[in-house]
C-alpha positions as a Markdown table, in Angstrom:
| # | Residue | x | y | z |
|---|---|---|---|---|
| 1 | Unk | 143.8 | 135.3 | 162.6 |
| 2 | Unk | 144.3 | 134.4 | 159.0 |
| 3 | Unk | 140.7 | 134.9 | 156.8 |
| 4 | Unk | 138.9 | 133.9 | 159.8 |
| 5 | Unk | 140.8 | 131.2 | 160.7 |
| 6 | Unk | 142.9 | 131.1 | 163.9 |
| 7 | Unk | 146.1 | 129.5 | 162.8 |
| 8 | Unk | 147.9 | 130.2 | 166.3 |
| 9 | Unk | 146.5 | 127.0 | 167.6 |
| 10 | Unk | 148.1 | 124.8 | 165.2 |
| 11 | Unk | 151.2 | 126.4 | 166.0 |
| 12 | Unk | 151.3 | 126.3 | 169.6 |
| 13 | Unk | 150.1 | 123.4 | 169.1 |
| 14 | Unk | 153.6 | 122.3 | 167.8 |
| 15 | Unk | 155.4 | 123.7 | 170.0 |
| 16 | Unk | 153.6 | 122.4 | 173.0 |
| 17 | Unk | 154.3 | 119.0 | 171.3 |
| 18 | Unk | 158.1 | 120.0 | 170.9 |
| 19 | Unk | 158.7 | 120.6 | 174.1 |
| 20 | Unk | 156.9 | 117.7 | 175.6 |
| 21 | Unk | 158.7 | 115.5 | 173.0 |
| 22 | Unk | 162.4 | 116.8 | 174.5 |
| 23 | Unk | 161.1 | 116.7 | 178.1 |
| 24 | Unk | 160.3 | 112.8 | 177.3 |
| 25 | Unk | 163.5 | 112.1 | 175.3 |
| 26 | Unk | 165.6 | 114.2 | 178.6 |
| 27 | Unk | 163.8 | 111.5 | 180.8 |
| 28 | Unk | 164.9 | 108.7 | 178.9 |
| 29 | Unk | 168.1 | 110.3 | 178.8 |
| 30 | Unk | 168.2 | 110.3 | 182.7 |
| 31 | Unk | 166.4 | 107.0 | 182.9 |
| 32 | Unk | 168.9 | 105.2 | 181.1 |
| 33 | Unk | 171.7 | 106.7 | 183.0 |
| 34 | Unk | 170.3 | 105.7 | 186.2 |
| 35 | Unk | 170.2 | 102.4 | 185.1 |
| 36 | Unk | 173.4 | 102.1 | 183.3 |
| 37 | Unk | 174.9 | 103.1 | 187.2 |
| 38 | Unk | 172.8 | 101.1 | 189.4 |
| 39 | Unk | 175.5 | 98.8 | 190.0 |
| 40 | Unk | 178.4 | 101.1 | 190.5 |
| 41 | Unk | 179.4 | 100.5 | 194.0 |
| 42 | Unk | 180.9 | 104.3 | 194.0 |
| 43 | Unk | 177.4 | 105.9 | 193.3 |
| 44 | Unk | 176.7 | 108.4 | 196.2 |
| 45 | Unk | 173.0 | 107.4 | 196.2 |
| 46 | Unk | 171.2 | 104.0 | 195.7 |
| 47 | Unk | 168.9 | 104.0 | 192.5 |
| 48 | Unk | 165.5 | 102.5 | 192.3 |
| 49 | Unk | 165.8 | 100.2 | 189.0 |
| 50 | Unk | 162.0 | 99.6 | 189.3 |
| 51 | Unk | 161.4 | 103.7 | 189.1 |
| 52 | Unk | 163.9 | 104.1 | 186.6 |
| 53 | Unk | 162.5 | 101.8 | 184.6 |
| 54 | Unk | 158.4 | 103.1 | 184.8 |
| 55 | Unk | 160.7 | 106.4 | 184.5 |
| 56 | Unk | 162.5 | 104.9 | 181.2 |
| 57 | Unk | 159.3 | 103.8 | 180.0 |
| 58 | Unk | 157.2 | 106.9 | 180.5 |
| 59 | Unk | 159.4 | 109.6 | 179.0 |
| 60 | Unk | 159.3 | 106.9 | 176.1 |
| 61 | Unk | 155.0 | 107.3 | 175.6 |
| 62 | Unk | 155.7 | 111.1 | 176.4 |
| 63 | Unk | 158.1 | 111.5 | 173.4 |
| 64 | Unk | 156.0 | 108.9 | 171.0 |
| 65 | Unk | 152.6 | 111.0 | 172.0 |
| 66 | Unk | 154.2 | 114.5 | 171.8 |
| 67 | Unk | 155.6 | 113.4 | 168.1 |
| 68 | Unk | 151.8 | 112.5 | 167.4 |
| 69 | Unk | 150.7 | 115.8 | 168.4 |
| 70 | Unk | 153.7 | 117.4 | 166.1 |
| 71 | Unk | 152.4 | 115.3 | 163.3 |
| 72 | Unk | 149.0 | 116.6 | 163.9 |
| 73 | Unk | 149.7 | 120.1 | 164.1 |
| 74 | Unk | 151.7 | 119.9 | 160.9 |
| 75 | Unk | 149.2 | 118.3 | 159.3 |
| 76 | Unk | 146.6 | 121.1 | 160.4 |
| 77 | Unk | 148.9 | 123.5 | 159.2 |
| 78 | Unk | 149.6 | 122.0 | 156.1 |
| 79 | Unk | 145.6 | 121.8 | 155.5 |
| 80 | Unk | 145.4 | 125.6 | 156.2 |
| 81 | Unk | 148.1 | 126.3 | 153.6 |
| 82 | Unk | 146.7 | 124.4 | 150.7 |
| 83 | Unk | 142.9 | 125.5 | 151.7 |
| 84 | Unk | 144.1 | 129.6 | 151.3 |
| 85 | Unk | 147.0 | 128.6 | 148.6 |
């Protein structure tokens, strides 16, 4: 605690949104593989193009609303700074 402020929220904050941001880009990642493969004849098991894809698209919203919380905490952060500056 900072002159009565708790700044450990804003930074777990970003961190929180960090990692959720790489677990949402890691989904893509492994959506986009799926479906890059769901034709190969040589692929040991079948993929689900319709899960892939809510899969593709999901990791997308987690990585575009984890980069909003990031933005936020910096933002709080940045407020703290320039208020005891």
């Amino acid at each position: 605690m900072t002159n009565g402020i708790d700044t450990g929220n804003s930074s777990s904050a970003f961190y929180a949104g960090v990692q959720g941001y790489n677990q949402g880009v890691e989904q893509v990642k492994q959506a986009a593989v799926d479906l890059s493969s769901a034709n190969n004849p040589n692929r040991e098991n079948p993929i689900n193009i319709n899960q892939s894809a809510v899969e593709l698209i999901s990791g997308n919203l987690q990585a575009e609303a984890s980069a909003n919380v990031i933005k936020t905490a910096d933002g709080m952060l940045g407020t703290i700074i320039d208020t005891f500056a």
